[in-house]
KESEFI-646678 format. One record per residue (C-alpha): residue in three letters; z, y negated, x. Coordinates in steps of 0.25 Angstrom, whole numbers, plus 5000, padded with zeros to 4 digits. Layout:
ALAZYX ...
END
This chain:
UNK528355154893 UNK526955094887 UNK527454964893 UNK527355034906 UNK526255114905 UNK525455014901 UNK525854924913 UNK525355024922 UNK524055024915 UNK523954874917 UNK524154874932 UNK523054994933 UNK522054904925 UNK522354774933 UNK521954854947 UNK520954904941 UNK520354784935 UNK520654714949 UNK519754824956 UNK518754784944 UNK518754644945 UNK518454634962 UNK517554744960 UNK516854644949 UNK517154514959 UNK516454604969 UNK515154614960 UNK515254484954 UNK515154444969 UNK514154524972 UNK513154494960 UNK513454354963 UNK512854364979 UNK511754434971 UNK511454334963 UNK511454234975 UNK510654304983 UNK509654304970 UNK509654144969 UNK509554144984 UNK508254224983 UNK507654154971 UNK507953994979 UNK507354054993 UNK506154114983 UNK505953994976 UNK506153914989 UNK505153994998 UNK504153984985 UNK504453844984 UNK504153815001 UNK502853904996 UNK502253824986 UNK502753694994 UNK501753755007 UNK500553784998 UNK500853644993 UNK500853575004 UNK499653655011 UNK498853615000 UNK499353455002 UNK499053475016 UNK497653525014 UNK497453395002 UNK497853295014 UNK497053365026 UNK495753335015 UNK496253195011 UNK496453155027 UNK494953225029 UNK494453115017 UNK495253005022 UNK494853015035 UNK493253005031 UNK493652885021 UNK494352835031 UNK493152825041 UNK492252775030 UNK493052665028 UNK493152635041 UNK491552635042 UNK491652545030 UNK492652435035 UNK491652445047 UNK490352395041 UNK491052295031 UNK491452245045 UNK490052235050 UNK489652175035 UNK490752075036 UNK490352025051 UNK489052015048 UNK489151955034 UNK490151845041 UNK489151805049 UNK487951795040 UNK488951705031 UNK489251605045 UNK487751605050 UNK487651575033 UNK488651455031 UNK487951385043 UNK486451405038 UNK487151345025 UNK487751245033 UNK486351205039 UNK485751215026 UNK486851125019 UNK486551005028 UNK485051015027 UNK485251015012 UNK486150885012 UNK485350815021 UNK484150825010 UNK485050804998 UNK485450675004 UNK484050615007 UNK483750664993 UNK484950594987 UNK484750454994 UNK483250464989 UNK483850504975 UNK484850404974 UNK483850294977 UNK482850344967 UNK484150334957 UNK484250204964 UNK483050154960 UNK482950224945 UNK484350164941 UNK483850024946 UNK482550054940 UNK483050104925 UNK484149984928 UNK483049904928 UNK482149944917 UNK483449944907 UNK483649794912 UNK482149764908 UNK482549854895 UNK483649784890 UNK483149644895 UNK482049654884 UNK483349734875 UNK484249604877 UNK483049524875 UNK482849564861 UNK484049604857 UNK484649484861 UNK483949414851 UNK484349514838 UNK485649494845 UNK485649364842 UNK485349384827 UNK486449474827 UNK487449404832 UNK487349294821 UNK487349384809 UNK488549424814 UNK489249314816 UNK489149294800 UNK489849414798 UNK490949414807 UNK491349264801 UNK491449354788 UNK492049474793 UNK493149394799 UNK493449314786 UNK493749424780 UNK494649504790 UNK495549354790 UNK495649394775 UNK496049544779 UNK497149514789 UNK497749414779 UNK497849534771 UNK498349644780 UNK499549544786 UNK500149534769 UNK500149694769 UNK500749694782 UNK501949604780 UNK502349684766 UNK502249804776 UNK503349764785 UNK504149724774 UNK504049864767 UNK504249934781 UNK505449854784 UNK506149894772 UNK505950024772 UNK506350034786 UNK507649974783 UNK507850064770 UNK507550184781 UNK508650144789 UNK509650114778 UNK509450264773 UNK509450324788 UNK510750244791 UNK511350304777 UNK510750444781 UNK511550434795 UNK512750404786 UNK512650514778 UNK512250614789 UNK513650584796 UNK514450594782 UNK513950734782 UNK514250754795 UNK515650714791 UNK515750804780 UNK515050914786 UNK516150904797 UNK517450884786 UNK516751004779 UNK516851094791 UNK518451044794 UNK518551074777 UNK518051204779 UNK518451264791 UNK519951224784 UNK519551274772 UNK519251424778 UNK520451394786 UNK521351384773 UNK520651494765 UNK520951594776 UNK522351544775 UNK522451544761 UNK521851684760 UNK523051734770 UNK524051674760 UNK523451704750 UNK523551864757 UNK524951824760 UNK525251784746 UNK524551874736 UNK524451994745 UNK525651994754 UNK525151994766 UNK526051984778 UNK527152064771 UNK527752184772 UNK526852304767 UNK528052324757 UNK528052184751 UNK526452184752 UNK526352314742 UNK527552254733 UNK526652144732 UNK525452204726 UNK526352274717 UNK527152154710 UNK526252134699 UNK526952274694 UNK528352224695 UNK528352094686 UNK529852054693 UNK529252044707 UNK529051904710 UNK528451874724 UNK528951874740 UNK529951784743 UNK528851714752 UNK527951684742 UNK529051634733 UNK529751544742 UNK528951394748 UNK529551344759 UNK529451234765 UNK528251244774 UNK528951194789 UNK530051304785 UNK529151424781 UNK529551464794 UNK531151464792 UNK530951534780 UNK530051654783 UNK531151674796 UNK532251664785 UNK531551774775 UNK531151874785 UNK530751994778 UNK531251934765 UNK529751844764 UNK529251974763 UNK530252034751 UNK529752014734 UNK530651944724 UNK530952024713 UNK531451964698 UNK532552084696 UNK533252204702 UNK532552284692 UNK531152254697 UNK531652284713 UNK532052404708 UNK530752454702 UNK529952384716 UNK530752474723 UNK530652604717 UNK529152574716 UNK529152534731 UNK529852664735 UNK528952734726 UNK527852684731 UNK528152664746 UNK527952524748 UNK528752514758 UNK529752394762 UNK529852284754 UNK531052184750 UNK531352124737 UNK532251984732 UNK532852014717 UNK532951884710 UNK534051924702 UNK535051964714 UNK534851814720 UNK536051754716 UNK535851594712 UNK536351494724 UNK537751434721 UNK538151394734 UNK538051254736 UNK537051214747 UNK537751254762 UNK538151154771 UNK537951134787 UNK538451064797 UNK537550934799 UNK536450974812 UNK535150894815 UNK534751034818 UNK534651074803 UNK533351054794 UNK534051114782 UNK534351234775 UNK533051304772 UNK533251344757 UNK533151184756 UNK531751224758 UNK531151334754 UNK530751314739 UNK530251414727 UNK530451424713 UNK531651404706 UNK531851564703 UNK531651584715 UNK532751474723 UNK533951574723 UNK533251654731 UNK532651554739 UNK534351494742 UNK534751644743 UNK533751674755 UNK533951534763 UNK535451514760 UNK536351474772 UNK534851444783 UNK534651324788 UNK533251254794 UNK533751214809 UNK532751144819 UNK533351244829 UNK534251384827 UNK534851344842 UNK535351214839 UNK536351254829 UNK537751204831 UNK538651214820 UNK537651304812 UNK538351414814 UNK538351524800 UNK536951464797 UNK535651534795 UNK534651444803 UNK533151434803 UNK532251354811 UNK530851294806 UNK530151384817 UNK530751534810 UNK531851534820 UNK533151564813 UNK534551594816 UNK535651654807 UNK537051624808 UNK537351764814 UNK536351704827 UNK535251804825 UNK534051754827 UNK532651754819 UNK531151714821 UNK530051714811 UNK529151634800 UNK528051654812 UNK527451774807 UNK525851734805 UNK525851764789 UNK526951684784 UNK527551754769 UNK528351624767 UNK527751484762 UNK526351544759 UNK526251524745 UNK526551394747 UNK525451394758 UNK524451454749 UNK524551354740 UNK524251234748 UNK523151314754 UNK522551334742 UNK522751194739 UNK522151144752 UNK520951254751 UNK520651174736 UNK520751054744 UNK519751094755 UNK518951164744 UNK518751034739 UNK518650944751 UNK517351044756 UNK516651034742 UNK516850874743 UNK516250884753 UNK515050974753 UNK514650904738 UNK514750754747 UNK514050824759 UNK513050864749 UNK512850734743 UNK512550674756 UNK511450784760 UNK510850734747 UNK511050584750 UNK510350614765 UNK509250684759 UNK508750594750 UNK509150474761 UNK508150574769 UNK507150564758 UNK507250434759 UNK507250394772 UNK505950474775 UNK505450404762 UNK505550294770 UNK504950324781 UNK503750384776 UNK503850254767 UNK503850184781 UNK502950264787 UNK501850234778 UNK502250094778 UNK502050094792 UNK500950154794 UNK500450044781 UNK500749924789 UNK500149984804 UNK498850014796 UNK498949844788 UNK499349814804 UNK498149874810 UNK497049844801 UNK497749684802 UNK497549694818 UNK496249764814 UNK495749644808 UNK496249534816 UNK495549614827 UNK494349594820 UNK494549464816 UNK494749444830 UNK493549514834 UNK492649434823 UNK493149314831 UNK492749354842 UNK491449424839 UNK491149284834 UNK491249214846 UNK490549304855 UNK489449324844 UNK489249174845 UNK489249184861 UNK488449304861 UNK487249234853 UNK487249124864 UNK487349224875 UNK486149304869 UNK485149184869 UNK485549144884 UNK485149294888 UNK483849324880 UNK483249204889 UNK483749274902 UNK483349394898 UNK481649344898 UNK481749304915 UNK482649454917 UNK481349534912 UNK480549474921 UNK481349484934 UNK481349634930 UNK480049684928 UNK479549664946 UNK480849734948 UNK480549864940 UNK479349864948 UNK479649884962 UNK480749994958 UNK479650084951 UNK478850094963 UNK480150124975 UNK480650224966 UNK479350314965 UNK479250334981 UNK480850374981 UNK480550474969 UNK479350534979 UNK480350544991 UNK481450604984 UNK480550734979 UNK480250764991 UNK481550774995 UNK482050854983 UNK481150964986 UNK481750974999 UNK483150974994 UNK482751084983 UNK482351164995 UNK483651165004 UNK484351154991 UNK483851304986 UNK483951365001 UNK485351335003 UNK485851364990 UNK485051504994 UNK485751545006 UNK487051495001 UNK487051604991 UNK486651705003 UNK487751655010 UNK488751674996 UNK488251804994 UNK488651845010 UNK489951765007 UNK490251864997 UNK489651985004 UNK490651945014 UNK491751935006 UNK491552085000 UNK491152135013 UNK492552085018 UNK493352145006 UNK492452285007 UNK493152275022 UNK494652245019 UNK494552355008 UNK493952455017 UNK495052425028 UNK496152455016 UNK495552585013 UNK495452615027 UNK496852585031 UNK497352625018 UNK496652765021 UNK496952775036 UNK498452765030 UNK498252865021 UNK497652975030 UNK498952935040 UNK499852985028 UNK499053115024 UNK499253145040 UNK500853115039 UNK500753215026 UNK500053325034 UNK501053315045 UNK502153325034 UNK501453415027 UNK501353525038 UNK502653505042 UNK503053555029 UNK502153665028 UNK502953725041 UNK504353715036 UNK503753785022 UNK503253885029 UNK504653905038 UNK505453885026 UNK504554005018 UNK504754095029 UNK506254055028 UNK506454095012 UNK505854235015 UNK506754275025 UNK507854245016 UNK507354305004 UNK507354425010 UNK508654445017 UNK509054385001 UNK508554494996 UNK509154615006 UNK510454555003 UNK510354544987 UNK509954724990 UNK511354744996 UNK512054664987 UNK511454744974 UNK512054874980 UNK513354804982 UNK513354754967 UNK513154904961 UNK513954954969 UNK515154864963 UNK514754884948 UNK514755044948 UNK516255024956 UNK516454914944 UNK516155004934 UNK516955104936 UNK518255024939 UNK518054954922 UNK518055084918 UNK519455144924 UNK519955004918 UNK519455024906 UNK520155174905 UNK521455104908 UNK521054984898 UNK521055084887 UNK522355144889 UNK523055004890 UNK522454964877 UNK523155094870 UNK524555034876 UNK524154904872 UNK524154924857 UNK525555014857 UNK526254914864 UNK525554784853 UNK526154864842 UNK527454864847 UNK527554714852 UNK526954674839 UNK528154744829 UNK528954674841 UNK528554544838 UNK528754554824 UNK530054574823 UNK530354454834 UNK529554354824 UNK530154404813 UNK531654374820 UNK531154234824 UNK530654214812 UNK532054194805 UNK532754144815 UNK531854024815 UNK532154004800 UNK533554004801 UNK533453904813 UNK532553814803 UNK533553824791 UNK534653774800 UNK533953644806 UNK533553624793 UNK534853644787 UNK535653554799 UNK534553434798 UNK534553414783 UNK536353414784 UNK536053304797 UNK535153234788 UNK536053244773 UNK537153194783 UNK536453084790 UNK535753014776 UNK536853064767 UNK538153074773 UNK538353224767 UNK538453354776 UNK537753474772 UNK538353564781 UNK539653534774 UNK539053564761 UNK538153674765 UNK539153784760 UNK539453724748 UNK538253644742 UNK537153754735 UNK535753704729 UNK534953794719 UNK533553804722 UNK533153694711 UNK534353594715 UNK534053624729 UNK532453574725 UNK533053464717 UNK534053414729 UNK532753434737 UNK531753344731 UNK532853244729 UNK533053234744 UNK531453214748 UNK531353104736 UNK532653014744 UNK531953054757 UNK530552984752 UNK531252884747 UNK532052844762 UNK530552884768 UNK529952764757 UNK530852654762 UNK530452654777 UNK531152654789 UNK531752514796 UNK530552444805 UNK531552404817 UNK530252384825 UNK529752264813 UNK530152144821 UNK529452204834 UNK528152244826 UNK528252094820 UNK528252034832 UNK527152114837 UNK526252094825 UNK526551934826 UNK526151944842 UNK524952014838 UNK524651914826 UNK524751794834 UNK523851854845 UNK522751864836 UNK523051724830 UNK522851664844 UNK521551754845 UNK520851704833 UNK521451574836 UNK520651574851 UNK519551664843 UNK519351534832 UNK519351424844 UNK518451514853 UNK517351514840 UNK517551364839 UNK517351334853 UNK516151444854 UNK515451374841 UNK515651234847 UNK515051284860 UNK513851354852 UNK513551214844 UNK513551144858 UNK512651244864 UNK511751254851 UNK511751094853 UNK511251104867 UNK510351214865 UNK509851144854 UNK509451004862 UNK508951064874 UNK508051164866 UNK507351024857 UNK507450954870 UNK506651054879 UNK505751094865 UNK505250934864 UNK504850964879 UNK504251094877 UNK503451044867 UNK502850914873 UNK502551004883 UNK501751094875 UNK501050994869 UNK500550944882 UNK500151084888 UNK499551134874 UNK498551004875 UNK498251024890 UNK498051174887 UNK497151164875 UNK496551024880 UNK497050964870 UNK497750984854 UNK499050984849 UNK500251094848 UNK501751074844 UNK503151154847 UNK504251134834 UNK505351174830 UNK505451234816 UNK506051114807 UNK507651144803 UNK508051254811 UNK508851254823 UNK508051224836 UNK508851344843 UNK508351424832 UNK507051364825 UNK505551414829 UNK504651334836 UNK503351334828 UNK501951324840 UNK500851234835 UNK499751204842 UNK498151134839 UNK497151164851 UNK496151044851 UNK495351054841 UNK495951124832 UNK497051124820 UNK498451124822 UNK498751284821 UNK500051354824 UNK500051434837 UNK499651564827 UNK498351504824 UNK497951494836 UNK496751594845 UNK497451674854 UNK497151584869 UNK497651454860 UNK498951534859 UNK498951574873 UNK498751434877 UNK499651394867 UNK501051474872 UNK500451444888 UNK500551304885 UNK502051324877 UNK502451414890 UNK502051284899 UNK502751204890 UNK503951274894 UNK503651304907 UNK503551134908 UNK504851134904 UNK505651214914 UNK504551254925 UNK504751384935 UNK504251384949 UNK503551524944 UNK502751564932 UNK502151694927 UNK501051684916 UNK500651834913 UNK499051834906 UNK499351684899 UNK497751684900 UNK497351814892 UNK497151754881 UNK496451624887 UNK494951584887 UNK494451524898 UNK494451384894 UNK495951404891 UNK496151494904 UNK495651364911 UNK496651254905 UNK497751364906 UNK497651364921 UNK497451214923 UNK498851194916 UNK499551314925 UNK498751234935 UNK499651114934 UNK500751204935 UNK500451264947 UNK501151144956 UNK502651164951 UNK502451334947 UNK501851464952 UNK501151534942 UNK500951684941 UNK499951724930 UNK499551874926 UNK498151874923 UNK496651934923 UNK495851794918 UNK494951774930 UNK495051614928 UNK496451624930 UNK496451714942 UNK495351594948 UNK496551494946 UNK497651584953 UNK497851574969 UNK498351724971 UNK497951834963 UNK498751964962 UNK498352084958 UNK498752244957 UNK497852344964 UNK497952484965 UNK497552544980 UNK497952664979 UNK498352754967 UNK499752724964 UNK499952604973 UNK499952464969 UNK499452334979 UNK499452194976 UNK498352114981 UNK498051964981 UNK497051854981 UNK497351714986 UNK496351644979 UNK496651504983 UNK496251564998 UNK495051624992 UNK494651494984 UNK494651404996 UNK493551475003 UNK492751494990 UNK492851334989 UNK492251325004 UNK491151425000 UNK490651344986 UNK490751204997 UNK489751265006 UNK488951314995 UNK488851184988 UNK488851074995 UNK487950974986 UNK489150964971 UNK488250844968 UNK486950914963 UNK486950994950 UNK486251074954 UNK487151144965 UNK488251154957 UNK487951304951 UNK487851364965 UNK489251314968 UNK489751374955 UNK489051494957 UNK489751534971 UNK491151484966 UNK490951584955 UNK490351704966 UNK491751654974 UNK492551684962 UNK491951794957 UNK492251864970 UNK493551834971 UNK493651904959 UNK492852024964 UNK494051994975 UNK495152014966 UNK494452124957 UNK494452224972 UNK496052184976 UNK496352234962 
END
């Protein structure tokens, strides 16, 4: 019944609550057009408010370009007046420079046809003075030769008598000399051939080492070789590496058991060609331990089980019985080697065991080719054997051999002592010889400094002997010529006396022709003065229109630019007032547009708030009645929990025990499957009759789980062992391989590397000897002289080593590169750079303010050397030194027209300096007169100077 009634009230809410929640759709939908409505008002506000202040902009724009085209328009006609008059100045002043070249012209003739008549008349008063002096200095030294002929005279046989001593003497000297220079070459020669002798034995001793060093490297590599494979026998050995983890731990262990005796694999030595047939023979059995008695397995094994050592096989001595069968016979087959317990060798405690595991195998070239064989264990040298039930086994290629390797660490061992000793042989002998080579190296350049000295001894004795057989020669001659001489004087004094007075009427006649020339050629120099001083005036007035000119002509273009560059402006303002309005009328349109639909937003929004009230008062009263009807559910709700709860107890009580009987009875069938399985015994037989008290039941108990640890301990059988062998030998010998390809690629690489280090190492000395000739050559043409230096730091690698920069400017010490001003460095580091650049040239070369720290002396010889570079590259230097931009046919240069625009503008000077050249020819016309060689320097400088003022405007 409550079932029901409350069913009823269920369906009555859920109409109810549908009624509700369309009623709260409808009113979720309505306060969501609201809110709509609301964002579509606040964008079409913020939109008309946006188009306002866009207008109020845009007006203002427009009234900011209406008064910037009013000023352009007046700067635009200023300019236009201005271009016109530098028109008119520019007209006239080109024709005040034509009608001024031709006066110049005129005046340059005039001026030449005077300076020609002056010059003739000047050169023959030149004439006449040189003649004139030529011949008073004949009268002079007439009466000079005259007296001094007869002192000379005097002279010349006092000196005779001395040169007849002098040249006794210098006989007695060379005598001398020529003594000291034939023991000289005695000494030189045998210390030269003493030199050689030690060089030669130094060559000896260099290629010994070189032998050595080379065995020592072939001793040593072997040596790290054998180390490494001692130290894995050594593993395999001591620490039982390569056996089973078992055998590994029982190992470790046997110094507590003083009846274990070893492995069988490191207590038997076969013969080394058959290590193989006997590791395929053993198998697992390398890996089991020898064991004196049967008392000391059994406490191994407790203690194994105790411990959980895992697997691990054991050989009891005792139990081997001692070989009585005579040895076994086979049939006669070239295929059989012989039977392998022939050789495998130990101890003699240890034979019997050694007949007991290879009893009844033979050593066979090949387990195929057995005929008559049949019964026989074979084996093949390779591991491949074949029992005589025809199964078939493979092994002894494992990558750790157990078998042999005591035997093998023992001739390691050996041969490491060996190699040990070979390398101290021969670092001791290697360092005797370095000793021997450096006192041979002592000795040789004892030698040569003994040489050397000797040398230099004998070409000082040489020249002081050719000295004084010069002078001997010379005294002989002197003699003879003094002799001559003394007749030649007297013959000459007696002509002398008739010269003197031949002389005297010509002096005469001279005098008075050159004082009428010297009259006439004044004259003529005040009217050359004249001409001279009005010409050089009018070529200045003509300079000075040249450069009025010039500017007038500039003045001009820069007034077209402005004008054109404004005319363009004032058309852009007119294209932006044309925009411009066209955007104040859609501003306007679109203002008027947002109104219109703010408004009808705004009616709509009314009659949506009506709507929305009128569903929440309908809403309300809807929660209400549910609410009512909620209540009285709730009432039903807790009768009907109290009754299903008491329900529900009961059901899990009921379930609660059936699902402990089920457990008891799976548990009891699995332990009688289980009792039956390992133990043969039914329980379910016995059940009725077999009864445990609770203390024999806990005895039974802990007996049961101790045998279970005790089956759990041993491990179950691997069946997948062979398959994981063969896996980890796969994967063994692909790492083999790698390390092998990894060692052979390091060889190679470091082969590669010495002959790449070989290379770079010639090429580098060859291009430095280069460099450095040629940095010599440019630091001397640079600094006009001096000495600098490039080398290498003595005993370091050239690859490697720093290259130490000296340099001596003329007339100064040798310095390093740090000692030096700040231009010597600069000059210093141009040259190296050229030096360089010498070696591998570029059709292109950028030099970015070389010259900043340069004077101008230095500026000047910098430039003559990119000069002589200028006919193979093209040189682009960064600058602000006005003697180099004098040397440069463009310039470059950045200016700023407008604010935020960038122009390049350009000068060709090479253009610009031909037409000063014409200009200095018609000014100076006459080089050969001092005193018209400033005014020609002056109007080159005016010519530069406004070229500059030319490049100062473009920038």
């Amino acid at each position: 019944m409550l079932e029901l009634d409350r069913e009823k009230i269920k369906l009555d809410i859920a109409e109810k609550e549908n009624a509700v929640r369309a009623k709260r759709e409808n009113l979720s939908r309505l306060t969501e057009q609201l809110h709509t409505i609301e964002k579509t008002i606040s964008v079409l506000r913020e939109k008309s408010d946006n188009a306002k202040n866009r207008h109020h902009l845009t007006l203002n724009e427009v009234s900011s370009l209406e008064d910037k085209q009013d000023g352009l328009h007046s700067e635009i006609e200023k300019a236009k007046a201005d271009a016109e008059d530098y028109r008119s100045q520019v007209a006239a002043l080109e024709q005040q420079v034509g009608e001024g070249e031709e006066k110049l012209s005129e005046m340059t003739s005039s001026t030449q046809e005077i300076s020609t008549s002056y010059e003739s008349i000047q050169a023959e008063i030149k004439s006449l003075n040189r003649e004139l002096a030529q011949n008073q200095e004949s009268q002079i030294t007439l009466d000079l030769k005259y007296t001094t002929g007869l002192e000379k005279i005097d002279e010349i046989r006092h000196e005779i008598g001395s040169a007849e001593q002098e040249l006794k003497a210098l006989n007695t000297e060379k005598g001398s000399l020529q003594n000291s220079k034939n023991e000289l070459s005695e000494k030189i020669q045998l210390t030269s051939e003493r030199r050689a002798s030690n060089l030669n034995e130094l060559d000896q001793l260099r290629r010994r080492q070189d032998e050595l060093k080379q065995e020592q490297e072939k001793f040593s590599s072997e040596y790290h070789h054998l180390k490494a494979e001692i130290e894995l026998a050594g593993k395999v050995i001591h620490q039982y590496e390569g056996y089973t983890s078992g055998a590994a731990q029982i190992g470790q262990i046997k110094e507590q058991f003083p009846g274990i005796i070893d492995t069988v694999a490191n207590l038997i030595n076969p013969e080394p060609e058959y290590v193989n047939c006997v590791q395929t023979v053993l198998g697992e059995l390398s890996n089991y331990f020898v064991v004196d008695t049967k008392e000391t397995a059994r406490n191994l094994l407790a203690y194994g089980l105790e411990n959980k050592l895992g697997r691990f096989g054991l050989i009891i001595l005792e139990n081997i019985p001692e070989p009585s069968e005579p040895q076994i016979s086979f049939p006669t087959n070239p295929n059989i080697i012989g039977q392998l317990s022939n050789h495998v060798f130990s101890e003699d405690r240890y034979s019997a065991m050694v007949k007991y595991l290879f009893r009844d195998i033979l050593i066979v070239s090949s387990i195929f080719d057995e005929p008559g064989l049949e019964g026989f264990d074979m084996v093949s040298p390779q591991g491949e054997m074949l029992d005589f039930q025809k199964s078939l086994a493979i092994g002894g290629t494992e990558e750790i051999l157990l078998v042999g390797q005591k035997a093998r660490y023992d001739e390691l061992n050996q041969r490491h002592t060996e190699i040990e000793k070979n390398l101290e042989s021969i670092a001791n002998e290697i360092r005797q010889l370095s000793e021997k080579q450096f006192q041979l190296t002592g000795a040789i350049e004892n030698d040569a400094d003994t040489l050397t000295g000797l040398k230099e001894e004998l070409a000082s004795i040489s020249t002081n002997l050719s000295q004084t057989e010069l002078k001997i020669r010379a005294l002989s001659t002197q003699l003879s010529e003094k002799r001559r001489a003394s007749t030649e004087i007297e013959n000459k004094i007696k002509e002398i006396d008739s010269e003197k007075s031949g002389l005297d009427q010509v002096l005469d006649s001279k005098r008075s022709h050159l004082s009428e020339l010297e009259g006439r050629a004044a004259h003529l120099k005040e009217q050359l003065g004249s001409a001279t001083s009005e010409k050089e005036e009018f070529s200045r007035k003509l300079s000075n229109l040249k450069m009025k000119l010039f500017s007038a002509e500039s003045s001009l273009q820069t007034t077209e630019t402005n004008c054109g560059r404004l005319t363009e402006l004032q058309t852009e303002i007119e294209h932006s007032l044309v925009e411009k309005s066209a955007l104040l009328g859609q501003l306007l349109s679109d203002i008027t547009e947002f109104s219109r639909e703010i408004k009808s937003s705004e009616k709509e929004i009314e009659e949506v708030y009506k709507q929305r009230e009128q569903s929440s008062d309908i809403l309300m009263q809807a929660e209400g009645e549910i609410t009512e009807i909620s209540s009285k559910l709730n009432n039903l709700d807790k009768s009907l929990k109290q009754l299903r709860q008491k329900s529900e107890e009961l059901s899990d009580r009921s379930h609660e025990l059936n699902m402990k009987i089920n457990s008891l009875s799976s548990q009891r069938g699995t332990l009688a499957s289980e009792t039956l399985d390992r133990y043969n015994y039914d329980l379910n037989a016995q059940s009725r009759t077999i009864r445990f008290d609770d203390d024999e039941r806990a005895e039974k108990e802990g007996l049961l789980s101790q045998q279970k640890n005790k089956l759990e301990s041993l491990g179950p059988v691997n069946l997948l062992a062979l398959e994981e062998f063969e896996q980890t030998k796969s994967r063994a010998d692909f790492l083999k391989n790698q390390i092998d390809d990894l060692n052979k690629a390091k060889d190679d690489l470091k082969t590669t590397i010495s002959r790449i280090n070989s290379t770079a190492r010639k090429k580098f000395l060859e291009t430095f000897e280069i460099v450095k000739e040629n940095f010599q050559n440019v630091f001397c043409e640079l600094f006009e002289g001096g000495e600098a230096n490039l080398r290498l730091e003595e005993g370091a690698d050239p690859l490697e080593a720093p290259i130490h920069i000296s340099a001596r400017p003329r007339g100064k010490k040798l310095l390093s590169i740090h000692q030096l001003s700040g231009g010597e460095r600069a000059l210093t580091a141009t040259a190296l750079l050229f030096s360089f650049y010498m070696v591998k040239p570029s059709p292109f070369c950028i030099l970015d303010e070389v010259d900043a720290p340069l004077d101008d002396a230095n500026i000047g010889r910098f430039l003559k050397l990119v000069k002589r570079f200028t006919e193979e590259t093209q040189f682009i230097i960064i600058t602000h030194n006005k003697l180099t931009m004098e040397q440069a046919e463009t310039l470059y240069g950045i200016t700023m027209s407008r604010p935020g625009i960038s122009q390049i503008v350009s000068v060709d000077l090479k253009r610009r300096g031909e037409k000063l050249e014409i200009e200095a020819d018609l000014v100076g016309q006459d080089k050969e007169e001092p005193e018209k060689t400033e005014p020609e320097e002056t109007d080159t400088d005016e010519a530069t100077e406004e070229t500059e003022q030319e490049v100062e405007i473009n920038r």
